[in-house]
C-alpha positions in Angstrom: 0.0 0.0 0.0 1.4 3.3 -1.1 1.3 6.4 0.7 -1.1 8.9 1.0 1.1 12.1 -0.7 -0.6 16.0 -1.2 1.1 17.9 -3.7 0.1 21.6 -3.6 0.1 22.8 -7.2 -0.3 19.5 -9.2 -1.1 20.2 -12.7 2.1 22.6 -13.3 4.9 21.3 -14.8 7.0 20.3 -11.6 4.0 19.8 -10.1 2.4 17.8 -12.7 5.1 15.5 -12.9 5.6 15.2 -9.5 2.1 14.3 -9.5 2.2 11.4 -11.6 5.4 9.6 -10.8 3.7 10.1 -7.5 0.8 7.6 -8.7 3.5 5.5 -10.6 4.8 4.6 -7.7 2.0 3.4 -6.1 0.8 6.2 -3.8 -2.9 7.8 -3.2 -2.1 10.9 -4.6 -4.1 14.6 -3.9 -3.5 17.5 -5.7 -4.9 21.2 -5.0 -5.1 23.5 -8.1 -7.2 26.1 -9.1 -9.1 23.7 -11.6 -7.9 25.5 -14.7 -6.6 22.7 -15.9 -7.6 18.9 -16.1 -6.3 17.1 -12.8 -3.6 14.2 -13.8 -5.4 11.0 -13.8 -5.2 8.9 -10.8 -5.0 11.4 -8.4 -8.0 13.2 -6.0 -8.3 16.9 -7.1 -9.0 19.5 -4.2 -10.0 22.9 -6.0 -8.5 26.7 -4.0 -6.2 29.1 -5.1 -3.6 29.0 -2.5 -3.1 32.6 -2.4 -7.0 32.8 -1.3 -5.3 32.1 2.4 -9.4 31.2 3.8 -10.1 29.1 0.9 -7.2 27.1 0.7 -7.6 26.4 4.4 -11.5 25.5 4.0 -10.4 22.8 1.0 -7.5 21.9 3.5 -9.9 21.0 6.1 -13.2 19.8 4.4 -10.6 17.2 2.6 -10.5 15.7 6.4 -7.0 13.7 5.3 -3.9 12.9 7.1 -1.0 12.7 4.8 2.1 10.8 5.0 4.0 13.7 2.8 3.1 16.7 1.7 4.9 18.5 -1.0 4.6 22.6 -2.1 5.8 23.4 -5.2 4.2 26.5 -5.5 5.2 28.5 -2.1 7.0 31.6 -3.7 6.1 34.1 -0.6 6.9 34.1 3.4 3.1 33.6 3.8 2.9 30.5 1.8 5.2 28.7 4.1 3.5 30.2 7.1 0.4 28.5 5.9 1.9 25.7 5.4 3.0 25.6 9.0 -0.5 26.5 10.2 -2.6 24.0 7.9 -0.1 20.8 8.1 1.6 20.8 11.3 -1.1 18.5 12.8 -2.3 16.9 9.2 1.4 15.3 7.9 4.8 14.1 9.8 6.4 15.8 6.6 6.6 18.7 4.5 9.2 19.1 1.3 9.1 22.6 -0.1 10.2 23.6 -3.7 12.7 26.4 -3.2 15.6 27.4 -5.7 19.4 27.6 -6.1 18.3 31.2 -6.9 18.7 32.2 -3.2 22.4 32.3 -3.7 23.6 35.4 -4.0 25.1 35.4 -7.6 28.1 37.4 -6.7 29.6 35.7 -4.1 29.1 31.5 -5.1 32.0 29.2 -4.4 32.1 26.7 -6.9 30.8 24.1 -6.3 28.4 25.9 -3.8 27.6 24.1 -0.9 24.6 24.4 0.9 25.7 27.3 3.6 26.4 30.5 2.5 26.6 33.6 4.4 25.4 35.5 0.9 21.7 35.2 0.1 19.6 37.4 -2.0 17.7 39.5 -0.5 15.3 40.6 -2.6 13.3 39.2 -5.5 12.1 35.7 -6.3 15.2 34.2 -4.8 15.1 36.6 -2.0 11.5 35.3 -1.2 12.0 31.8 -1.3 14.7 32.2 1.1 12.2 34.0 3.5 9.9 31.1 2.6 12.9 28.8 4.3 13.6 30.8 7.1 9.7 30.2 8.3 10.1 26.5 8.3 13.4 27.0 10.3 12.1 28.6 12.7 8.6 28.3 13.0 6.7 26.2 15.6 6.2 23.2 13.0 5.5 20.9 15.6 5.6 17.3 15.3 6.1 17.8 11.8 9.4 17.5 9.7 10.6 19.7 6.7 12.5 19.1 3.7 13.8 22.0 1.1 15.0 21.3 -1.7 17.2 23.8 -4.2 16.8 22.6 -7.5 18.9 24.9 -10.3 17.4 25.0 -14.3 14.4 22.4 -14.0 13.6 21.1 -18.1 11.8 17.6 -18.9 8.4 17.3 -20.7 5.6 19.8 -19.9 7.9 22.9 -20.1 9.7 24.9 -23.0 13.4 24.4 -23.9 15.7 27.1 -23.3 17.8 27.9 -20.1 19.5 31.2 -20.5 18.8 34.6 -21.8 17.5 35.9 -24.2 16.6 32.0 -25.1 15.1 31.1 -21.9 12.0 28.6 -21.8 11.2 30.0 -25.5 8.0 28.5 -26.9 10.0 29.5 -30.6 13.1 27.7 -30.0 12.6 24.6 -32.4 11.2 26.9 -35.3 14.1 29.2 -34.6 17.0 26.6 -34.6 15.1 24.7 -37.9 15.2 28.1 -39.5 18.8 28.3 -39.2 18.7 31.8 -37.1 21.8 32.5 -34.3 20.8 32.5 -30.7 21.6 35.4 -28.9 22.9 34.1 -25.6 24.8 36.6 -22.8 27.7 35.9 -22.3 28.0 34.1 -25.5 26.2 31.2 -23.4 29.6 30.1 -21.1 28.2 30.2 -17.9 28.3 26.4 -16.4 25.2 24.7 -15.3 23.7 21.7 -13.7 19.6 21.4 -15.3 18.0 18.9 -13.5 15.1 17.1 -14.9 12.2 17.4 -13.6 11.0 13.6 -13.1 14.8 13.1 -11.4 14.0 16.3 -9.2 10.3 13.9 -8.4 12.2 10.8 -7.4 14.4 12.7 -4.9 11.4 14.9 -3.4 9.5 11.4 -2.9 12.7 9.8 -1.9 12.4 11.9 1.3 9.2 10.3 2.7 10.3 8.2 5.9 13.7 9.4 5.5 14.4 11.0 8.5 18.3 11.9 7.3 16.0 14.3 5.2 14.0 15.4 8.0 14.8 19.3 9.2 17.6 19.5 6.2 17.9 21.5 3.2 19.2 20.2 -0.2 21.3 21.3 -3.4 19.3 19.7 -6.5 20.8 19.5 -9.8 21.5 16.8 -12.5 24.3 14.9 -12.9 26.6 16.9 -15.5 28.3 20.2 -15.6 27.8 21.6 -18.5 28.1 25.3 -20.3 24.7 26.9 -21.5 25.7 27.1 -24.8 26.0 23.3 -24.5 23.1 22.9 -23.7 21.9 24.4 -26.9 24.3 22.5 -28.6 22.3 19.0 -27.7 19.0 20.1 -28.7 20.5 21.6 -32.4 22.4 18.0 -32.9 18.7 16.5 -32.0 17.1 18.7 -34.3 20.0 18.0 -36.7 20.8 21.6 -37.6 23.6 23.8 -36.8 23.8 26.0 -33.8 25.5 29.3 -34.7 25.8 31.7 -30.9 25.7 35.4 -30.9 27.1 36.7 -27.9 25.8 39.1 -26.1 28.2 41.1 -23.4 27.6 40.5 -19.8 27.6 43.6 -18.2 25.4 45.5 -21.5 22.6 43.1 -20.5 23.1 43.1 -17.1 23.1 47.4 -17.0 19.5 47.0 -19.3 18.4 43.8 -17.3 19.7 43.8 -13.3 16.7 41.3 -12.6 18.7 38.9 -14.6 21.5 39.1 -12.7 20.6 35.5 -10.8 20.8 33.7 -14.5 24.1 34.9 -15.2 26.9 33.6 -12.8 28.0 30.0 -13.1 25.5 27.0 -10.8 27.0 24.5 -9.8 26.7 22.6 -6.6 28.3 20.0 -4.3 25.6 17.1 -3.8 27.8 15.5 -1.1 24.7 15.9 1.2 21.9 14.6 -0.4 24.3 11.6 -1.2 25.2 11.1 2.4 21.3 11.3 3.2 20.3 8.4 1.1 17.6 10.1 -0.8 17.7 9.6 -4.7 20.4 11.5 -6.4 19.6 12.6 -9.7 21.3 11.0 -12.5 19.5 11.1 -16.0 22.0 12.7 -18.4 21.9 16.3 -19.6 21.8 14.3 -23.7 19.0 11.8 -22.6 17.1 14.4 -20.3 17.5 17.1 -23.1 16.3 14.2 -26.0 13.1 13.0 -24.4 12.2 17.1 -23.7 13.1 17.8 -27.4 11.4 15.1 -28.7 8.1 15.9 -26.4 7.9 18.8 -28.5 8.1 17.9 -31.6 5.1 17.4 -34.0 
């Protein structure tokens, strides 16, 4: 008998697949969404917008459930996590919550970055999530246990390819590459990376069920191989079988028109000696069969 796993979010992509490796592993699965979409199959939808704070706690409660694990993947703000205190702290002996390597603060990584730092961001969507993990460290949670996890570039089926600017998650990237057009890139596309597909990223969230070496921790997620951006680019044109020709685009030009995208350009890579020690799965789909099974997803 499987476990009984709530997945807040659900029909996103993380979410979604999360959802159903979930039920592919044999677990009663609930998901909450705002219904816009149709639920995965196999799984018991619950209907709130989260960010309706009394809604999402009447569907919390009129579910009248006790989960084994409960998984956020869409807490972006301080109050999300708060919530998630407040709601689950008597209803699960386990929360994971979806942060980002984003909290680092992209000036000062050591590489590979570890997963202590005395430089986070302290504003923006980074700077969020890591208010979002400073709740769960030191709320009252209880008798419950947390999990974070930082995954870096999360691709797989169910999202667009593309993992650096001005080519990031762009819905024209296959028509662009087929038409034989360069891809601008900053930085010419150098910076290293880690993407991490997003069913690997699933199996280690899961993983962490009953695991108490998990329990109270927070994690660096990423895949198994180090490559450059333009690399990754690189793959997806050899797919395609078409050339990939890179127009750079100087650093600091973009980064005086675009500070916000300041977090996407510094090199993300990350020591997984941790989540190794801790027994949870590690991911290890590689960057050309991860990128292949996106690619192809998206083809007609």
């Amino acid at each position: 008998m499987g476990s009984k796993i709530l997945v807040i979010g659900g029909s996103g992509f993380l979410s979604g697949t999360l959802a159903r490796t979930a039920v592919a592993q044999g677990h009663q699965v609930w998901t909450v969404t705002r219904g816009q979409r149709s639920a995965t199959e196999g799984v018991t939808p619950l209907t709130a917008d989260r960010h309706d704070r009394d809604s999402f706690a009447s569907t919390i409660a009129t579910a009248n459930t006790e989960w084994d694990l409960v998984v956020d993947c869409i807490g972006y703000h301080p109050e999300d996590a708060v919530q998630d205190i407040e709601l689950f702290r008597e209803r699960t002996p386990h929360l994971v919550f979806v942060s980002t390597d984003f909290v680092f603060h992209p000036a000062h990584r050591r590489l590979p970055q570890s997963e202590e730092t005395d430089h986070y961001l302290q504003e923006s969507y980074g700077g969020d999530k890591r208010l979002c993990e400073l709740e769960l460290m030191n709320g009252d949670t209880g008798g419950m246990a947390w999990t974070v996890v930082r995954p870096c570039h999360i691709y797989g089926p169910g999202s667009q390819l593309g993992c650096l600017p001005l080519h990031g998650r762009n819905p024209e990237l296959i028509d662009h590459l087929r038409a034989g057009k360069s891809l601008a890139l900053v930085g010419g596309g150098y910076f290293l990376q880690q993407p991490i597909l997003a069913a690997d990223l699933s199996a280690t969230i899961l993983s962490c069920a009953g695991n108490k070496n998990t329990y109270d921790q927070i994690f660096c997620t990423s895949g198994p191989d180090t490559i450059e951006s333009r690399t990754y680019y690189q793959i997806i044109a050899d797919i395609l079988d078409v050339e990939l020709t890179v127009e750079e685009i100087p650093v600091d030009q973009h980064l005086r028109e675009h500070p916000e995208a300041a977090p996407f350009l510094c090199h993300r890579i990350y020591n997984l000696s941790k989540l190794k020690a801790s027994g949870a799965s590690v991911p290890s789909t590689s960057i050309e069969q991860g990128l292949r099974e996106h690619t192809e997803s998206l083809l007609d």
